[in-house]
VEXMI-94485 format. One record per atom (N, C-alpha, C, CB): x, y, z. Coordinates in steps of 0.2 Angstrom, whole numbers, padded with zeros to 4 digits, always signed. Glycine has a CB too. Example, Ala and Ser with C-alpha at 12.3 -4.5 7.8 and 13.67 -1.06 7.14 Angstrom:
+0066-0028+0039 +0062-0022+0039 +0066-0016+0039 +0057-0022+0045 +0064-0011+0035 +0068-0005+0036 +0064+0000+0039 +0070-0003+0029 
//
This chain:
+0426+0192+0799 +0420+0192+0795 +0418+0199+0795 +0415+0188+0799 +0413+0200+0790 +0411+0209+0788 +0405+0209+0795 +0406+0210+0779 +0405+0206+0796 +0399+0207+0801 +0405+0210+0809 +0394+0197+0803 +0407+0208+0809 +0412+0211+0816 +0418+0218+0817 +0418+0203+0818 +0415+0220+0807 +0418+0225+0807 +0415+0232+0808 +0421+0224+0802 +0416+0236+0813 +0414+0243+0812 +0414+0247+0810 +0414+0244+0813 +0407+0247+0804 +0409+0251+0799 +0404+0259+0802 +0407+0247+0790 +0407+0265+0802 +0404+0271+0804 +0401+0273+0795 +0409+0276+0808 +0397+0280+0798 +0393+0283+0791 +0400+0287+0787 +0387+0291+0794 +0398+0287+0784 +0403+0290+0777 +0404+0298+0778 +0401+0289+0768 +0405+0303+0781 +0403+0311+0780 +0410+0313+0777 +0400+0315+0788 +0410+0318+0771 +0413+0323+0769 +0418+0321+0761 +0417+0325+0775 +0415+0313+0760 +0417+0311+0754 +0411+0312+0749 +0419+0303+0754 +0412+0311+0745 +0406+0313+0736 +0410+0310+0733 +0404+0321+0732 +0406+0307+0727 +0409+0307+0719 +0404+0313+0716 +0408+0297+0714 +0407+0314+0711 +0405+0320+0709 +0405+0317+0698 +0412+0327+0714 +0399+0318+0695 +0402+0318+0689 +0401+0326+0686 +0398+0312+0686 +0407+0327+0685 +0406+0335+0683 +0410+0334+0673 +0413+0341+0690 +0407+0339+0669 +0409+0340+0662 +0414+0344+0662 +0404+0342+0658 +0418+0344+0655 +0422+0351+0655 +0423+0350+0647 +0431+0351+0661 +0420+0357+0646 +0424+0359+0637 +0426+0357+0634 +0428+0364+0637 +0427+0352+0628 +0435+0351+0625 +0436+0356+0619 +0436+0342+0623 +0440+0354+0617 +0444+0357+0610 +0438+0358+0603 +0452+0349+0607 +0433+0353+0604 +0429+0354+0598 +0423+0358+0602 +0428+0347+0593 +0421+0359+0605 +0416+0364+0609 +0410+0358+0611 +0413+0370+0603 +0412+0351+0612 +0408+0347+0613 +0411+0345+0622 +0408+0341+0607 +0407+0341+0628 +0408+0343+0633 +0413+0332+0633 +0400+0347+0639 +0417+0333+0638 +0422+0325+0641 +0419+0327+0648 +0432+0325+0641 +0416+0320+0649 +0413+0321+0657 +0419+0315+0660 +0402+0317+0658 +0417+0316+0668 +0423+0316+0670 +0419+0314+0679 +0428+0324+0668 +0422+0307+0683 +0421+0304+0688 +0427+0307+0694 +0423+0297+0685 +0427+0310+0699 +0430+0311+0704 +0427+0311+0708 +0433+0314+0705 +0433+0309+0715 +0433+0309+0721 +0434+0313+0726 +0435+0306+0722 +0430+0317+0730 +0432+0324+0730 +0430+0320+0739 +0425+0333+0725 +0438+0323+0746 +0438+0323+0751 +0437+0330+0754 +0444+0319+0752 +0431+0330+0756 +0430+0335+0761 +0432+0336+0768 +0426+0336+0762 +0433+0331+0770 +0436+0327+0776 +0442+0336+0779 +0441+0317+0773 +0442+0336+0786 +0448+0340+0788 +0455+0334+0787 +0446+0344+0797 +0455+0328+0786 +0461+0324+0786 +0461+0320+0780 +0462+0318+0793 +0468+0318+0778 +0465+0313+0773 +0463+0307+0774 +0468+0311+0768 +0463+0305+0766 +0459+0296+0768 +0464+0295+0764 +0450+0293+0766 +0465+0288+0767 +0471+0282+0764 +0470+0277+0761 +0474+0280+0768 +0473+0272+0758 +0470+0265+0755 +0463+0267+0752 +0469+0258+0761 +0463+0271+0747 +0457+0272+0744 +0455+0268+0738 +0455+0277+0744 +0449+0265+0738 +0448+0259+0733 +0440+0263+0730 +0447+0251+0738 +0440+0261+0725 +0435+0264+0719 +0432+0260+0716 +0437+0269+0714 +0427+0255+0717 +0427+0252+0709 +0420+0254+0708 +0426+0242+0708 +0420+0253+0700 +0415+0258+0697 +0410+0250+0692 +0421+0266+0690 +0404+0252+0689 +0401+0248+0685 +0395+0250+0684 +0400+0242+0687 +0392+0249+0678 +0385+0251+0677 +0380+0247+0675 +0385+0255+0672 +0374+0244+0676 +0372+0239+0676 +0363+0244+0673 +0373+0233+0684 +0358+0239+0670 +0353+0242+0669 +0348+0239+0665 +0355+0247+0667 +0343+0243+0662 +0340+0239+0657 +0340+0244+0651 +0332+0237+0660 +0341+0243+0643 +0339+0249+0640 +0334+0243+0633 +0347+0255+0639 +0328+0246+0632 +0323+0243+0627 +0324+0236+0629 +0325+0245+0618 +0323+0235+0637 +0320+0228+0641 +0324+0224+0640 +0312+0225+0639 +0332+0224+0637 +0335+0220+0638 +0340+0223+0643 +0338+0219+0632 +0344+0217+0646 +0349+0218+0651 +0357+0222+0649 +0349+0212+0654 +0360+0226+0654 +0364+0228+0649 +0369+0230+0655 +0362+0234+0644 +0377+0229+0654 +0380+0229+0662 +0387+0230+0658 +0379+0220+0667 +0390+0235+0661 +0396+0239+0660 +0403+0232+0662 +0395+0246+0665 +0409+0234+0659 +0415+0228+0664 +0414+0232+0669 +0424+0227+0660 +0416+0228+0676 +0417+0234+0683 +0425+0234+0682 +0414+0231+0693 +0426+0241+0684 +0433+0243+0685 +0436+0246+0693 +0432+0248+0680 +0442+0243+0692 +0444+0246+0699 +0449+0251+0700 +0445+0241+0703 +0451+0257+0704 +0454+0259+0704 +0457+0261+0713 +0452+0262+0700 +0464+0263+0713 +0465+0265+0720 +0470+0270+0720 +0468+0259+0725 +0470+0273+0725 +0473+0278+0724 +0475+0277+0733 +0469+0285+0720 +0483+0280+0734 +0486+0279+0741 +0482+0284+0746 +0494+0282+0741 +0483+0290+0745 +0480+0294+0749 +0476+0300+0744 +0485+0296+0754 +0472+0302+0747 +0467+0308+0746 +0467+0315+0750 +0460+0306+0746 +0473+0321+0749 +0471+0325+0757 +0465+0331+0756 +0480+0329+0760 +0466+0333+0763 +0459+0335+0765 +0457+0340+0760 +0458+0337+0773 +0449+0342+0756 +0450+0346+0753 +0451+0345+0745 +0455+0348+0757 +0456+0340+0744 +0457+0336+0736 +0454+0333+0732 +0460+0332+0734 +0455+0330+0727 +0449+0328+0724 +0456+0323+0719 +0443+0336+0718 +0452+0317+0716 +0455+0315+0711 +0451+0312+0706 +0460+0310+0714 +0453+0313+0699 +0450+0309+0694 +0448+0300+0694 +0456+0311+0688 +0442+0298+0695 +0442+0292+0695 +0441+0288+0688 +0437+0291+0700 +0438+0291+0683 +0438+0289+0677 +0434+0294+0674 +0434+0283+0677 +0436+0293+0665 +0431+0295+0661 +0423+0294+0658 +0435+0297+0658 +0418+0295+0661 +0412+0292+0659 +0410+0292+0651 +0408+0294+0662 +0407+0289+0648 +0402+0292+0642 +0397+0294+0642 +0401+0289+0637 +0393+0297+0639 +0386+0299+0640 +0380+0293+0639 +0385+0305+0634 +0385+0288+0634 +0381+0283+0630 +0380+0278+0637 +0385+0279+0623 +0381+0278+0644 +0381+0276+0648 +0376+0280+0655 +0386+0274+0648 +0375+0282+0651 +0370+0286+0660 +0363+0286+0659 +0370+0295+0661 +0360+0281+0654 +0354+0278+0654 +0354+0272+0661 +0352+0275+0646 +0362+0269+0662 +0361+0264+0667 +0361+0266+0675 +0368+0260+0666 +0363+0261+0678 +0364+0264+0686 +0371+0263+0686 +0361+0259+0692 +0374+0268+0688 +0381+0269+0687 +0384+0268+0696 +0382+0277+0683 +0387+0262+0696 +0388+0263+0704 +0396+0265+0704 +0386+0253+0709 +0398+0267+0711 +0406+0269+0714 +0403+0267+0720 +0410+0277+0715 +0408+0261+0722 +0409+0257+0727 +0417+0261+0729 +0409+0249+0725 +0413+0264+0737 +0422+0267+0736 +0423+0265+0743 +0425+0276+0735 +0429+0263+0747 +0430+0263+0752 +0438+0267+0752 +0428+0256+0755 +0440+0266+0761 +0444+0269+0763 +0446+0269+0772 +0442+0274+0760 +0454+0271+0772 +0455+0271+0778 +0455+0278+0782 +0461+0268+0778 +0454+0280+0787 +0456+0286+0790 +0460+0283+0799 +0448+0291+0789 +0466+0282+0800 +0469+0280+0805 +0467+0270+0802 +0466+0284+0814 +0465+0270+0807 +0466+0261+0807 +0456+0258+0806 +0471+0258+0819 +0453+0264+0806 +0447+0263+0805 +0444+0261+0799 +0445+0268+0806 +0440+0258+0794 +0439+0259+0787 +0430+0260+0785 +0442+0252+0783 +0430+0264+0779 +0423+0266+0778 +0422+0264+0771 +0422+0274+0781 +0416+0263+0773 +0415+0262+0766 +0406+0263+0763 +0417+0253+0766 +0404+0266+0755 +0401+0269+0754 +0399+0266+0748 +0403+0274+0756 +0392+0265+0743 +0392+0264+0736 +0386+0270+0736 +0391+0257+0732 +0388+0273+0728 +0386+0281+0728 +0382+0279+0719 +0396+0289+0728 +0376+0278+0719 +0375+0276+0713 +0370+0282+0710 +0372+0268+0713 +0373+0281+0704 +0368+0288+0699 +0363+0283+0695 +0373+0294+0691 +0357+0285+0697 +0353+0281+0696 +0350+0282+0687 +0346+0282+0702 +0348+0278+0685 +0347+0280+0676 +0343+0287+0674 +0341+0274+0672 +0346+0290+0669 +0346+0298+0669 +0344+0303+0673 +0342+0300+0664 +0349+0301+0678 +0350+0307+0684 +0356+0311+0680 +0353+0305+0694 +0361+0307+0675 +0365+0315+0675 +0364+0318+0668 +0374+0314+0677 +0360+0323+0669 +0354+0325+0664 +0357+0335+0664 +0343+0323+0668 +0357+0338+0660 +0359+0345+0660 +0352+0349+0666 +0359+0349+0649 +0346+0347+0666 +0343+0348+0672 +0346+0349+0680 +0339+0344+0673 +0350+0342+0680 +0353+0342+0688 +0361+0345+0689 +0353+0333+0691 +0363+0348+0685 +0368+0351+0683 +0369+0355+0689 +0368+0355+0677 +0375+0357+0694 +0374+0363+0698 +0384+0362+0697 +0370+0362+0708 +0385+0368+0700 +0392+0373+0702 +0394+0367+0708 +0390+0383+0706 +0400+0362+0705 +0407+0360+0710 +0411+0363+0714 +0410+0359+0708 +0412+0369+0717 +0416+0372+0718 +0424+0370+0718 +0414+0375+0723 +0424+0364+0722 +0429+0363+0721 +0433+0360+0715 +0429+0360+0726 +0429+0360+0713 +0431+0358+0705 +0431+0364+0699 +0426+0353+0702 +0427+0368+0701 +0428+0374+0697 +0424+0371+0689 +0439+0377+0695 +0418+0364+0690 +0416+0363+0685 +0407+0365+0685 +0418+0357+0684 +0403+0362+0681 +0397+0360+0680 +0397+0351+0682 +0395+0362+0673 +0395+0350+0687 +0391+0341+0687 +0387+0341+0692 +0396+0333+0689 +0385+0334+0693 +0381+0332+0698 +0385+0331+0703 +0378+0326+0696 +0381+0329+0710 +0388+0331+0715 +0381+0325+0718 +0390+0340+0720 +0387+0319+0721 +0382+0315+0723 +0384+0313+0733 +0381+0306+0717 +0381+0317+0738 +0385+0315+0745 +0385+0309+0748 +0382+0318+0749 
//
């Protein structure tokens, strides 16, 4: 049962949505997973969905899932590519993960027009412009 499992706090993971330049001078925004952690994390699971309201009707993205073996300490991986035409919603990442035999688990949601050229800051580890969500 989820109840008998111990789940600890999440520290040194983020999703991060950051933009990058393309070919026609317009920006491709872009979903990762960035491990800060000094170890990696293993069995890492991502699912992603956007749900919301836009002009009082209801409006809900397909959820998608993604995994990836391991993440080492320090790395980052590409979870998906977003559109813009979607960040009026709530954009959730359900992510979990293993570290030894332990598992953690975290949902990181961009709430409707948080990712806006206002809240923009320096990724470093990405060498981009996004939002960085802890």
């Amino acid at each position: 049962m989820k109840k008998d499992i111990n789940f600890l706090p999440v520290e040194g993971v983020q999703i991060a949505v950051a933009r990058k330049e393309n070919i026609v001078g317009g920006y491709d925004w872009q979903v990762f997973l960035i491990n800060q952690k000094d170890v990696p994390i293993k069995t890492v699971f991502v699912t992603s969905k956007g749900y919301g309201l836009k002009d009082e009707e209801e409006q809900k993205t397909s959820t998608l899932r993604h995994f990836f073996v391991e993440v080492q300490p320090g790395a980052y991986e590409v979870v998906e590519t977003i559109m813009p035409d979607v960040f009026h919603l709530n954009n959730e990442y359900w992510v979990s993960y293993f570290i030894d035999e332990q598992i953690f688990d975290k949902k990181f949601i961009f709430v409707p027009d948080s990712i806006v050229e206002e809240h923009l800051v320096t990724v470093p580890v990405l060498g981009l412009e996004g939002i960085l969500h802890a």
